[in-house]
BAFI-3210 file (N, C-alpha, C; in Angstrom, 3 decimals, decimal comma, padded with zeros to 6 digits):
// residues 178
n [1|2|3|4|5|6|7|8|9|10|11|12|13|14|15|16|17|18|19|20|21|22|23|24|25|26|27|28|29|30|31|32|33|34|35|36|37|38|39|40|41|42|43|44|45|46|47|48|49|50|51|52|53|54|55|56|57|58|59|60|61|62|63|64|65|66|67|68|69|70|71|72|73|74|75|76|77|78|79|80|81|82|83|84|85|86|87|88|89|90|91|92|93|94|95|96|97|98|99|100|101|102|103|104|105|106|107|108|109|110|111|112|113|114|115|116|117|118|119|120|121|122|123|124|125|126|127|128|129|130|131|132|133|134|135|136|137|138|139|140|141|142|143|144|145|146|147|148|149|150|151|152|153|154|155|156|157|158|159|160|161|162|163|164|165|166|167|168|169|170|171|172|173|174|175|176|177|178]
n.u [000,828|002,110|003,943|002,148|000,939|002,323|003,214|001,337|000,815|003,457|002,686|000,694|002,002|003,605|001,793|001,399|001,508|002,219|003,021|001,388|-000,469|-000,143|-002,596|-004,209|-003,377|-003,745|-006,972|-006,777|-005,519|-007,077|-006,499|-005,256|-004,134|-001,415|-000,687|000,143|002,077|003,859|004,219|005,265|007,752|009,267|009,236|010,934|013,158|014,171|014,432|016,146|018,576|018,873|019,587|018,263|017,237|015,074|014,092|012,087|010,260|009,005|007,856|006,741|004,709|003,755|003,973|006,449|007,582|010,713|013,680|016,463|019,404|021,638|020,452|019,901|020,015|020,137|017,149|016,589|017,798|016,032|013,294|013,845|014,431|011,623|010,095|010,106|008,965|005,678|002,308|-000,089|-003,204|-005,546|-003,740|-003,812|-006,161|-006,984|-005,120|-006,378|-008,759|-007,998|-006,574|-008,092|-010,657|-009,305|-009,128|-009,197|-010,869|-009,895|-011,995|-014,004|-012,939|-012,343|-015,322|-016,115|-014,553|-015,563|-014,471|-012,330|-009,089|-006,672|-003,988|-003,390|-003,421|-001,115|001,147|000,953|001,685|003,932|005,504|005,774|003,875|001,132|000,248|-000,431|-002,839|-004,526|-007,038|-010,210|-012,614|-015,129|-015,719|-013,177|-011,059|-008,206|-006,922|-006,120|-003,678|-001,924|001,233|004,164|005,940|003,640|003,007|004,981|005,797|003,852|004,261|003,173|002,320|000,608|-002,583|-004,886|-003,880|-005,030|-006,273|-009,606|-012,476|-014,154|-016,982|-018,732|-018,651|-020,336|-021,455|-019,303|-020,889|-023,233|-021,557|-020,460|-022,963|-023,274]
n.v [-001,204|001,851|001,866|002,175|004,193|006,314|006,546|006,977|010,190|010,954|010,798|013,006|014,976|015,554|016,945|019,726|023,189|024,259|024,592|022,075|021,297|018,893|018,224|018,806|017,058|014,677|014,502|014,147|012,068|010,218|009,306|008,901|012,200|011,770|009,171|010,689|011,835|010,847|009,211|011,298|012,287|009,787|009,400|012,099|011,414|009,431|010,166|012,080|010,551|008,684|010,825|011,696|013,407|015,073|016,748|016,264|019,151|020,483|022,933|026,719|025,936|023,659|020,866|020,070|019,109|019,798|021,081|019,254|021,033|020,992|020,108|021,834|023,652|022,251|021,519|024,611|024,923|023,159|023,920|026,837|026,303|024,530|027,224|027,759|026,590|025,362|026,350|025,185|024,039|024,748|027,087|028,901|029,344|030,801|032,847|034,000|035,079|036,601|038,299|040,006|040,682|042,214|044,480|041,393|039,166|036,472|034,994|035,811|034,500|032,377|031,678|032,436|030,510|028,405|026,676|025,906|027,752|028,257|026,925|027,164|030,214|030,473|029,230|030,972|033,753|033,177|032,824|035,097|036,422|037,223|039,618|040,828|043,791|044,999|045,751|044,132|046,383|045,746|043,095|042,816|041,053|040,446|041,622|041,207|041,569|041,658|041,917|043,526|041,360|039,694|041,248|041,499|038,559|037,847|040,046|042,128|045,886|046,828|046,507|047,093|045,914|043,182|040,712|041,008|039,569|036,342|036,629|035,013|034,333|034,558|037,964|040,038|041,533|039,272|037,304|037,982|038,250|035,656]
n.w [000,000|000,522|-000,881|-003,576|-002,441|-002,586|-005,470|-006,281|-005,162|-006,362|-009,127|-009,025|-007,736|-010,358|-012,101|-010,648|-010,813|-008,448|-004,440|-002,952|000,015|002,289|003,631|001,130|-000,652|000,375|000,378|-002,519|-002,997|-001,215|001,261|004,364|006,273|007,931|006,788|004,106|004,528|005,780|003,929|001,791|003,263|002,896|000,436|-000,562|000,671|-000,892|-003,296|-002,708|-001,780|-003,993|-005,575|-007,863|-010,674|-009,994|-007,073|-004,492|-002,396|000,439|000,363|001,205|002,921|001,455|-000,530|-003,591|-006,985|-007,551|-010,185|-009,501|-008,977|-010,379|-012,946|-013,933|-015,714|-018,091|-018,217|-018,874|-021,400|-022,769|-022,612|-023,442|-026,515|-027,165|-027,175|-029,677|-030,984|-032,554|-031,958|-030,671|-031,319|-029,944|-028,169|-030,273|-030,981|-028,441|-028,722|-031,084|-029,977|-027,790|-029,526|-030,895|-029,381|-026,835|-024,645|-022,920|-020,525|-018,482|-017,995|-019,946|-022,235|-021,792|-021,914|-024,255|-025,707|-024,997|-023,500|-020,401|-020,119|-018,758|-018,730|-021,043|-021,409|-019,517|-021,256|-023,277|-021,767|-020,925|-023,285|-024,214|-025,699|-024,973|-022,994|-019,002|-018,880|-017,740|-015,084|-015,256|-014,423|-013,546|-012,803|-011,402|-012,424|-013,878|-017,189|-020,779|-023,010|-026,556|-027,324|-028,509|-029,461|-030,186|-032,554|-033,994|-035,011|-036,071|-038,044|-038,319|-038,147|-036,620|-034,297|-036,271|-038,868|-038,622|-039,904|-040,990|-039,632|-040,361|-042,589|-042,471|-039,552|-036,412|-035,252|-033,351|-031,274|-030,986|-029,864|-027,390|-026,233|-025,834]
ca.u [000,000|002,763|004,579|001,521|000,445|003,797|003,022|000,331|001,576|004,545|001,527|-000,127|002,753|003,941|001,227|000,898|002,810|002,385|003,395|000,080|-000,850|-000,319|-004,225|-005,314|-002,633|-004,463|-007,603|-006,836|-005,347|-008,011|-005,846|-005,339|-003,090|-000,918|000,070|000,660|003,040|004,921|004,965|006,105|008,467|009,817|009,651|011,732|014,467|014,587|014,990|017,662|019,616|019,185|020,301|017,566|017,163|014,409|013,597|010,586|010,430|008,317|007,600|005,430|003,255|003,238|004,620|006,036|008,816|011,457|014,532|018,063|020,008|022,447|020,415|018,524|020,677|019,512|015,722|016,560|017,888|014,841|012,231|014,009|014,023|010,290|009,194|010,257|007,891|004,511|001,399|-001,148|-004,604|-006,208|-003,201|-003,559|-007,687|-006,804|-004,288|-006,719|-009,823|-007,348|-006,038|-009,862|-011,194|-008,378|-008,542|-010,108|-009,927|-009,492|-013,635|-014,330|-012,122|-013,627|-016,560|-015,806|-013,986|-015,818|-013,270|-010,831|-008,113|-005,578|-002,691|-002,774|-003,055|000,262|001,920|000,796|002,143|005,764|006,362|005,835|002,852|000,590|000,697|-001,752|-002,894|-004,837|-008,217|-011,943|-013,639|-016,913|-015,047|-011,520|-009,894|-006,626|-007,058|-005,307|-003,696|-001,316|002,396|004,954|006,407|002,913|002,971|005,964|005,963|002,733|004,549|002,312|003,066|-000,467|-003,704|-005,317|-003,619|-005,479|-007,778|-010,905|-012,876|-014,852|-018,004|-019,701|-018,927|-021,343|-021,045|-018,668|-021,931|-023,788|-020,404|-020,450|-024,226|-023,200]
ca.v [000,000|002,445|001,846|002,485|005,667|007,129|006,446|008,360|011,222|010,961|011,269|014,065|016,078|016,344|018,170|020,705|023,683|025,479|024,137|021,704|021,303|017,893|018,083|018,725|016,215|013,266|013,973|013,750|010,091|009,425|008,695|009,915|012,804|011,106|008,398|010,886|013,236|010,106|008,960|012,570|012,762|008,868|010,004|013,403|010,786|008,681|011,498|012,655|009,458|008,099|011,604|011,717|014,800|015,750|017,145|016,757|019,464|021,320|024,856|027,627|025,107|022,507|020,247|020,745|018,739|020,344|020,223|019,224|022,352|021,044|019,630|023,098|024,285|020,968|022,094|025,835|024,649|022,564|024,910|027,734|025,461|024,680|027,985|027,937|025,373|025,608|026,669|024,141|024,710|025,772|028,490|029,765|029,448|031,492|033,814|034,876|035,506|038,161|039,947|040,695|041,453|043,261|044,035|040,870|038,583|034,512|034,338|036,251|033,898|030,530|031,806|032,396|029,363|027,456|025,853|026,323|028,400|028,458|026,437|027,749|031,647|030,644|029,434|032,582|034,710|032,750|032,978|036,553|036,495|038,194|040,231|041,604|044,895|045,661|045,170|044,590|047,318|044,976|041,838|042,792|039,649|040,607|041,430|040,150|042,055|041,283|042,130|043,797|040,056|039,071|041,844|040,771|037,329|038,126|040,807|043,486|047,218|047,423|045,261|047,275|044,989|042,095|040,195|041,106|038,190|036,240|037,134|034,231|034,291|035,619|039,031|040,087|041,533|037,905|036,267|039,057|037,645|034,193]
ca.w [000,000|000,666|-002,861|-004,198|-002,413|-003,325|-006,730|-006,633|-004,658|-007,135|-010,075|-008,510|-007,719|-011,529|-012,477|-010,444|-010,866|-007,006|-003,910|-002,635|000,888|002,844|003,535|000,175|-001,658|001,226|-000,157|-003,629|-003,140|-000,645|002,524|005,751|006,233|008,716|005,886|003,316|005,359|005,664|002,351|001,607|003,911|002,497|-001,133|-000,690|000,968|-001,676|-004,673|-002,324|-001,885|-005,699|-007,030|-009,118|-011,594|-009,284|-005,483|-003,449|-001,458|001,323|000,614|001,312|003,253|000,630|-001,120|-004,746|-007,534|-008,428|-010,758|-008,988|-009,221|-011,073|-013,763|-014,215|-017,588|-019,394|-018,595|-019,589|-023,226|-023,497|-022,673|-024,487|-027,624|-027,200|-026,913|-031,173|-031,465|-033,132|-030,935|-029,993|-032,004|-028,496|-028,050|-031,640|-030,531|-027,218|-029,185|-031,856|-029,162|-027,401|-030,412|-031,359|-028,126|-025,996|-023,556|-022,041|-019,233|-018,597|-017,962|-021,070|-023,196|-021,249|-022,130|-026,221|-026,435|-024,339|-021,865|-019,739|-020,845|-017,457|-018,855|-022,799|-021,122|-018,732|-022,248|-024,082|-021,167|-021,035|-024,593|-024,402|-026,841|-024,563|-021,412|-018,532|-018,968|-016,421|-014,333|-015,483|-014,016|-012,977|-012,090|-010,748|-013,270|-014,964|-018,566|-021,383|-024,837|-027,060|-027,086|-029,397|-029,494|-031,005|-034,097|-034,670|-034,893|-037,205|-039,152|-038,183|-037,603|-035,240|-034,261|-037,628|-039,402|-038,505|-041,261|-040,910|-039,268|-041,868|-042,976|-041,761|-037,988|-035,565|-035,011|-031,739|-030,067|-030,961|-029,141|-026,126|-025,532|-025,639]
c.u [000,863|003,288|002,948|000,427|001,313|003,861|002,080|-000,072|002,198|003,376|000,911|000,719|003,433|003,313|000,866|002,315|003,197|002,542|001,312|000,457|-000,525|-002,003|-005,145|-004,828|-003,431|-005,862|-007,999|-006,426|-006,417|-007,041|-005,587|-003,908|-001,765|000,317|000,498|001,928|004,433|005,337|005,758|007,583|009,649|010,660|011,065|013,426|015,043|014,673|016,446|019,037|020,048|019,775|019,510|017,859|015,791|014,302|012,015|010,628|009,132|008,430|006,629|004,141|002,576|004,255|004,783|007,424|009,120|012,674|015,428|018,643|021,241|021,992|019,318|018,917|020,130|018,172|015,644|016,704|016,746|014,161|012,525|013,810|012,639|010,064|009,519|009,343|006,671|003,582|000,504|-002,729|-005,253|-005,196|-003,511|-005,379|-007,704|-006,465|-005,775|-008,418|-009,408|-006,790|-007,239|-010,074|-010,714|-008,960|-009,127|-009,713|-010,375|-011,424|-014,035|-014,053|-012,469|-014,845|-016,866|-015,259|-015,245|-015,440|-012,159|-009,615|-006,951|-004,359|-002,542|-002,831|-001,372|000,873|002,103|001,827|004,237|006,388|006,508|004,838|001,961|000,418|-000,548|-001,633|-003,796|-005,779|-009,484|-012,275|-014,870|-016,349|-013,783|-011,187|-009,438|-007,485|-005,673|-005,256|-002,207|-000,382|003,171|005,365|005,383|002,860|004,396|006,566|004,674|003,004|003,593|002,912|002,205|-001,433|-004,727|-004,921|-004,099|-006,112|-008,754|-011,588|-013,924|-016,215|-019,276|-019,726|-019,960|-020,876|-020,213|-019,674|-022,615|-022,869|-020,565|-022,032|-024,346|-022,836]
c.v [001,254|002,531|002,632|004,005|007,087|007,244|007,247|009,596|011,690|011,969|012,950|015,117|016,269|016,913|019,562|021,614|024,790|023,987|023,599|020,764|019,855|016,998|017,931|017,373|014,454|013,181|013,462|012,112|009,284|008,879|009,405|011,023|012,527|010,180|009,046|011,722|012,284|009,731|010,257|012,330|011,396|008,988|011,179|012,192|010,268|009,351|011,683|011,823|009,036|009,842|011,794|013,389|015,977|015,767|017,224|017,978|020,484|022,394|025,662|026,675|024,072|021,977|020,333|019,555|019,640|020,302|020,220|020,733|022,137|020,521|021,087|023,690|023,932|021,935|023,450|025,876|024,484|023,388|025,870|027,509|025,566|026,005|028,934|026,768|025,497|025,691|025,543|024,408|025,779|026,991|029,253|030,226|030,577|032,934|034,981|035,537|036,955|038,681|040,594|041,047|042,086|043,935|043,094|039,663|037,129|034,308|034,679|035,037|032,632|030,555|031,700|031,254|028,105|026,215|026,309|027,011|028,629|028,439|027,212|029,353|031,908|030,583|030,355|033,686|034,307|033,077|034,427|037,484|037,643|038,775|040,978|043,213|045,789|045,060|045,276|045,119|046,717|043,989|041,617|041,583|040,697|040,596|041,425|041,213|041,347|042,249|042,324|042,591|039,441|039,477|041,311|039,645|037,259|039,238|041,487|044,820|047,439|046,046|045,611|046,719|043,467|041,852|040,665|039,961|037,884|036,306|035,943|033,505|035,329|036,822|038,885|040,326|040,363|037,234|036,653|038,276|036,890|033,789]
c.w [000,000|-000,661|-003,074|-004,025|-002,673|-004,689|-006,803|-006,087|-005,581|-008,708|-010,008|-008,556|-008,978|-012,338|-011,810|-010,432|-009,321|-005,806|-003,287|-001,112|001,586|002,821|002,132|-000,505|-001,085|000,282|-001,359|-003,269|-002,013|000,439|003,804|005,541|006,576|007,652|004,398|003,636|005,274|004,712|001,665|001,922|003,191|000,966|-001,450|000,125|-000,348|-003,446|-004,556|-002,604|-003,104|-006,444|-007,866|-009,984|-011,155|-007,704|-005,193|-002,552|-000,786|001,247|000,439|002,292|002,563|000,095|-003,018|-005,263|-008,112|-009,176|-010,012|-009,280|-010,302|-012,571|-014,809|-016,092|-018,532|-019,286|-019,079|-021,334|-023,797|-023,727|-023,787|-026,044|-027,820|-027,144|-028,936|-031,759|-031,492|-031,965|-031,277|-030,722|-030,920|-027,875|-029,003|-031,841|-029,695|-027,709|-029,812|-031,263|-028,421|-028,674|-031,029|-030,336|-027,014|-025,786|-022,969|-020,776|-019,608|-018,749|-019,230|-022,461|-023,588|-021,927|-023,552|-026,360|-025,889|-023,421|-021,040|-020,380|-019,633|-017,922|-020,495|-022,063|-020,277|-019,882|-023,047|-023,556|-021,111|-022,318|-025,157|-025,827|-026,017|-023,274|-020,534|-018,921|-018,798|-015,921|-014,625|-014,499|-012,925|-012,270|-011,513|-011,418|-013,956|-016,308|-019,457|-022,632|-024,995|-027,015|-028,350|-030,261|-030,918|-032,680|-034,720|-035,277|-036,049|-038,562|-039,670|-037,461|-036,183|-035,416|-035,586|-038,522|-039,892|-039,392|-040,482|-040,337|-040,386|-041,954|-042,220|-040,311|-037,562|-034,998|-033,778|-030,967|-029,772|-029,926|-028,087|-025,425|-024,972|-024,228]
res [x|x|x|x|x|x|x|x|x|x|x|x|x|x|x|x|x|x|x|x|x|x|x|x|x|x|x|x|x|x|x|x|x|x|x|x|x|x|x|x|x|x|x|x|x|x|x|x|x|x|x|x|x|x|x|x|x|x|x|x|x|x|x|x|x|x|x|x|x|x|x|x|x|x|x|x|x|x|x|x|x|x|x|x|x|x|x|x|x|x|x|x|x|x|x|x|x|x|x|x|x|x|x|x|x|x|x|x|x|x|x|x|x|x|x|x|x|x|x|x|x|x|x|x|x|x|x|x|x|x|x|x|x|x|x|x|x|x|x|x|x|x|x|x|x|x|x|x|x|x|x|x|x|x|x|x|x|x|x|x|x|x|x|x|x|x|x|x|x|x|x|x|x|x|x|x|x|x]
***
């Protein structure tokens, strides 16, 4: 049982990207706190000892993986690499919802696309595509435009540039309703 709640501790903690709680990480695997604190506490040994290319570690009040320190360069190449690598339909979905409707925010976007947009708005914002720029008024959420980075990368002087949207989408006020 232990192997196997470490395994899925182990699971759990490589998706998230913030440090998560003892309490909350129990009830995701369904176990008492008690036996995950320990499996924690077992796991972060056994990273340590094997050397792995990753750390368990306790911070902020939670628990989080992170890379070895010495293996951090390798993951900087990578990433940097990837971030020359083609956008995702649902970023290039995300992208072209904010360069029409700027200034807008993450609910606005959910709402036009119709899903979640959390993780494609963090990739947007890393690659330096698009940036906050400031606060809805009504709903205090962050809003969202596009970035020098983006005209450029589009080989535009401004957002007047943009195509026209095509004749047979629903108007923006029809979408705004939606």
């Amino acid at each position: 049982m232990a192997d196997r709640l470490s395994h899925a501790l182990e699971a759990v903690l490589l998706v998230v990207d913030t440090p998560v709680g003892s309490a909350e990480l129990a009830g995701a695997v369904e176990q008492p706190v008690e036996a995950v604190e320990e499996a924690l506490q077992q796991l972060s040994r056994e990273y340590d000892e094997a050397e792995r290319g990753i750390q368990l570690r306790e911070v902020a009040g939670g628990w989080r993986l992170y890379t070895r320190e010495e293996f951090a360069g390798a993951v900087e190449r990578l990433l940097l690499e990837g971030q020359r690598s083609r956008l995702t339909q649902a970023a290039l979905e995300t992208l072209s919802v904010i360069a029409y409707r700027q200034p807008v925010t993450r609910a606005r976007i959910s709402g036009i696309r119709g899903v979640g947009v959390d993780g494609v708005v963090r990739t947007l914002l890393g690659r330096g595509l698009i940036e906050e720029c400031g606060t809805d008024p009504d709903t205090g959420g962050g809003q969202y435009c596009t970035t020098g980075l983006f005209l450029e990368k589009l080989g535009l002087q401004s957002l007047a540039q943009l195509p026209s949207l095509a004749p047979l989408l629903p108007e923006l006020d029809t979408v705004d309703d939606a």
